[in-house]
C-alpha positions as CSV (number, residue, x, y, z in Angstrom):
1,X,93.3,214.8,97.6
2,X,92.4,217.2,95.3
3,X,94.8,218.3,92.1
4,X,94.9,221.2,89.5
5,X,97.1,221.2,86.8
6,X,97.3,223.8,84.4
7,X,93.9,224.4,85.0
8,X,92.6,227.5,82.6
9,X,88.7,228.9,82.5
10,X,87.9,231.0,79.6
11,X,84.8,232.8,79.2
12,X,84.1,235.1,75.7
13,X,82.3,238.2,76.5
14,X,81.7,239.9,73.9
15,X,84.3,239.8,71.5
16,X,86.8,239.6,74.6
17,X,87.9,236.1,76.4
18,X,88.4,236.8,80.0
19,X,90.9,234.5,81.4
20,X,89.0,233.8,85.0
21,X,91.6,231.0,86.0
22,X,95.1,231.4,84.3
23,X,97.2,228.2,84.4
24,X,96.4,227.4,88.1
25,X,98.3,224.5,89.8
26,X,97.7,223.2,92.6
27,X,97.5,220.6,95.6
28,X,94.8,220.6,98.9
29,X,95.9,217.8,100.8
30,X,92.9,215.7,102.7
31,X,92.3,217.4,105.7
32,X,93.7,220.5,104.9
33,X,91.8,224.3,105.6
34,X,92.4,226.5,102.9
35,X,91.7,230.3,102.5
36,X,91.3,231.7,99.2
37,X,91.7,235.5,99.3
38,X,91.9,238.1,96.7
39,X,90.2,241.0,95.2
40,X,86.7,241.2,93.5
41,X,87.2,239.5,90.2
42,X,90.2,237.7,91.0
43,X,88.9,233.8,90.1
44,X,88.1,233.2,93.8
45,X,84.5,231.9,92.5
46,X,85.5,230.3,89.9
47,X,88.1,228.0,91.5
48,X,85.9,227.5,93.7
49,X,83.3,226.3,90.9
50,X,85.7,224.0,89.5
51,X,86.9,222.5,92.6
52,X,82.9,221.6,93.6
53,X,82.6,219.9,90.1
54,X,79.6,223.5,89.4
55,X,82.0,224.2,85.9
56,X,84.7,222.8,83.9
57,X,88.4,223.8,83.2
58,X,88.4,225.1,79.6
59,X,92.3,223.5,79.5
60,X,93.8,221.3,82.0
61,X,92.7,218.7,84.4
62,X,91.3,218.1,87.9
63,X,91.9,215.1,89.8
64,X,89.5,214.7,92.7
65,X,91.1,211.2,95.0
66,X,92.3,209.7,92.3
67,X,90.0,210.2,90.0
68,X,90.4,212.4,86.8
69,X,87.2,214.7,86.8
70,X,87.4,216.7,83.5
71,X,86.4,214.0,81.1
72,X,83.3,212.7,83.1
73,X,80.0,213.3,81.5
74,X,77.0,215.1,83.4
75,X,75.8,212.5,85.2
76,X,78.6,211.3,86.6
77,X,79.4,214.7,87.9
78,X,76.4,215.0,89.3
79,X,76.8,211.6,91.4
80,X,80.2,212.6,92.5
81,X,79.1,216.4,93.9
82,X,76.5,215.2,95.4
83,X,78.4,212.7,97.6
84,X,81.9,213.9,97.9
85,X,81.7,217.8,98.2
86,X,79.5,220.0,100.6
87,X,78.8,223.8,99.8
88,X,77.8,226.5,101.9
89,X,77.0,230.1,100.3
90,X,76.6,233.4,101.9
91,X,72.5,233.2,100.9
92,X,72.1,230.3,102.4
93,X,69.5,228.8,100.2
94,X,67.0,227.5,101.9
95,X,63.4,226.3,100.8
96,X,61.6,228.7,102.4
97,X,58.4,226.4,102.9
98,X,60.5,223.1,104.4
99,X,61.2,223.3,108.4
100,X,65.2,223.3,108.9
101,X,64.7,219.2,109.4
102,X,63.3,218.9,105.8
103,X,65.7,221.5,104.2
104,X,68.6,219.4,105.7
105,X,66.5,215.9,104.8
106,X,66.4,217.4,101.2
107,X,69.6,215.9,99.9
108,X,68.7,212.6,101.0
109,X,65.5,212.3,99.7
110,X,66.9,213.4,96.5
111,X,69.2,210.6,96.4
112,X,66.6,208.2,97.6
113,X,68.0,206.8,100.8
114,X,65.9,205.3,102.7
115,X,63.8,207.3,105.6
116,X,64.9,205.0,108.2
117,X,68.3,205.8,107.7
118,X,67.3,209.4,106.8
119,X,65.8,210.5,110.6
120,X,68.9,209.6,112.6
121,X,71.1,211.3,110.1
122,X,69.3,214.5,110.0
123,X,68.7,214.3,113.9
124,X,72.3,213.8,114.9
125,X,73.7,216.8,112.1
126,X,71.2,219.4,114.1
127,X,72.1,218.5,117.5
128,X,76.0,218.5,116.7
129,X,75.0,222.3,115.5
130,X,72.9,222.8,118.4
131,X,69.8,223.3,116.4
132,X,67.3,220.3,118.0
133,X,64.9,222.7,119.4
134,X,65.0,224.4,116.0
135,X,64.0,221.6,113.6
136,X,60.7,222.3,113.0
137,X,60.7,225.5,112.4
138,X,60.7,227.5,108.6
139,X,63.8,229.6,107.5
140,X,61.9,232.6,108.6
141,X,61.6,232.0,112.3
142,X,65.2,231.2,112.3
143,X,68.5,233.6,112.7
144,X,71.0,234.5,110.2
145,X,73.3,232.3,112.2
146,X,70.6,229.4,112.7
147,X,70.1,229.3,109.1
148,X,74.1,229.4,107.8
149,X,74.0,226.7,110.8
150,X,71.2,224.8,108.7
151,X,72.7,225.1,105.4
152,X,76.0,223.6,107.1
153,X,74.1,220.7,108.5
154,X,72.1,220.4,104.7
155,X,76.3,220.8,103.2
156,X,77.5,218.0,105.8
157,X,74.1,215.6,105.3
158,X,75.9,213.5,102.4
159,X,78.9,213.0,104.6
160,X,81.2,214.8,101.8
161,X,84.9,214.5,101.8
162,X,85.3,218.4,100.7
163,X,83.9,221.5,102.5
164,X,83.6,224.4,100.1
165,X,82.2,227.4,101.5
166,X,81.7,231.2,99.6
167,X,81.6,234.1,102.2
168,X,79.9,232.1,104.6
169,X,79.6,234.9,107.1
170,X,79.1,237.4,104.9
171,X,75.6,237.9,105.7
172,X,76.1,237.8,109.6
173,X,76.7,239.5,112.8
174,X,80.0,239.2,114.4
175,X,78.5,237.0,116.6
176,X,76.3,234.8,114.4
177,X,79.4,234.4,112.2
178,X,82.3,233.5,114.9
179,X,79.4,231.0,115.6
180,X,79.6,229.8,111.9
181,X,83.0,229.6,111.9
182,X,83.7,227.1,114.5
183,X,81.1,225.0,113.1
184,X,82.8,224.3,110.1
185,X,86.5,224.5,112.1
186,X,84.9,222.2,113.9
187,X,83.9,219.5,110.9
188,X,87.7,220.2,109.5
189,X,88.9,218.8,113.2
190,X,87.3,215.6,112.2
191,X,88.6,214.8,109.1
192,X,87.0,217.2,106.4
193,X,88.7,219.5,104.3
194,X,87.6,222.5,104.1
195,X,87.9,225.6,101.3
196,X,86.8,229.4,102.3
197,X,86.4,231.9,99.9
198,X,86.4,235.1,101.7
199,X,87.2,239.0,101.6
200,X,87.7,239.1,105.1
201,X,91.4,239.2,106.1
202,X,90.4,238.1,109.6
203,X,88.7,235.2,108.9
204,X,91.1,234.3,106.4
205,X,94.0,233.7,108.5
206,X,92.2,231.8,110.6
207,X,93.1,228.8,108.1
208,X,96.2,226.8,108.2
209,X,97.2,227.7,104.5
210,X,96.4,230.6,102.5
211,X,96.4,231.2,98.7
212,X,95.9,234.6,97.1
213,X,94.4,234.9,93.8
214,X,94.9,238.0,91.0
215,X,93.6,238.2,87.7
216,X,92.9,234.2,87.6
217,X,96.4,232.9,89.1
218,X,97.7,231.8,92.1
219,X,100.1,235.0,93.0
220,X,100.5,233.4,96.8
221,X,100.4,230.3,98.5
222,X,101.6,229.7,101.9
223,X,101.3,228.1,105.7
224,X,101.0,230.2,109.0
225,X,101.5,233.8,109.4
226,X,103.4,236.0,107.2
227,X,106.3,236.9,109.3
């Protein structure tokens, strides 16, 4: 489960402080799929950065399962990021020299699991996204969709409890992105909650609950289709 409460994120520019999240409050239940909608500048990134453990409430706390986040050091961030939450950007961020095997091995090797139990992993994440006969090959002989598929696989690798994912079509054809889409609907099925930032109305409302964000609050929050 994760929990906000009273969450605030100041940042001083110039001689200005911006409020980017204004007392937010709020409950994502394990499981759930959440869209976060809003206009440019609303605190869509930023709660999105908090919630993946990227930046810390100014005021407030968040409580990710059980545990209170906002007093842990670096470190221990660290360790919990990398093996609770996946992310997925519009950019994909790839290593442009590693085949999509290697970019989606990366994780692991950085955490230093063995490569015994590395291979399967990896092998079984880019079948499930239909991307076997793709493993060996760089970021530039893949598709946009083939790479946000990679990048997916690279988010999933850890086996995180919490999907975060920031316009994750918006580099895509229709196509490539409906493709994209069930992907990650399709990880949510099985257990994993999942977060989408988005400016897309239609994607949006393909989520189960919707929250709508202005000048760093929460201004909506609500389940199903507005009547």
């Amino acid at each position: 489960m994760i929990r906000l409460d009273k969450v605030c994120r100041l940042f001083q520019v110039g001689d200005q402080e911006v409020r980017a999240l204004d007392d937010v409050s709020l409950t994502i239940e394990n499981g759930d799929y959440l869209s976060v909608m809003g206009p440019s500048g609303s605190g869509k990134s930023t709660l999105l950065n908090v919630i993946g453990l990227l930046d810390r409430p100014t005021t407030g706390t968040y409580t990710l399962d059980d545990r209170e986040t906002t007093a842990l050091d670096d470190d221990e961030l660290a360790h919990t990021r990398a093996r609770r939450i996946g992310f997925i950007f519009q950019s994909f961020h790839l290593v442009a020299r590693m085949t999509a095997f290697e970019n989606v091995e990366l994780p692991l090797v950085l955490a230093g699991v063995a490569p015994a139990e590395r291979k399967p992993r990896v092998t079984k994440l880019l079948d499930d996204l239909s991307l076997t006969d793709r493993s060996h090959h760089r970021p530039d002989q893949l598709s946009g969709g083939q790479r946000q598929r990679v990048a997916i696989a690279r988010a999933m690798v850890m086996q995180p409890t919490v999907l975060l994912a920031d316009e994750p079509t918006g580099n895509l054809d229709h196509a490539s992105g409906a493709e994209v889409l069930a992907a990650i609907e399709q990880l949510n099925a099985q257990g994993i909650t999942l977060i989408v930032v988005t400016h897309d109305n239609e994607i949006g409302n393909r989520a189960r609950r919707h929250l709508r964000m202005r000048d760093g609050k929460v201004v909506d929050d609500y389940v199903g289709s507005r009547p």
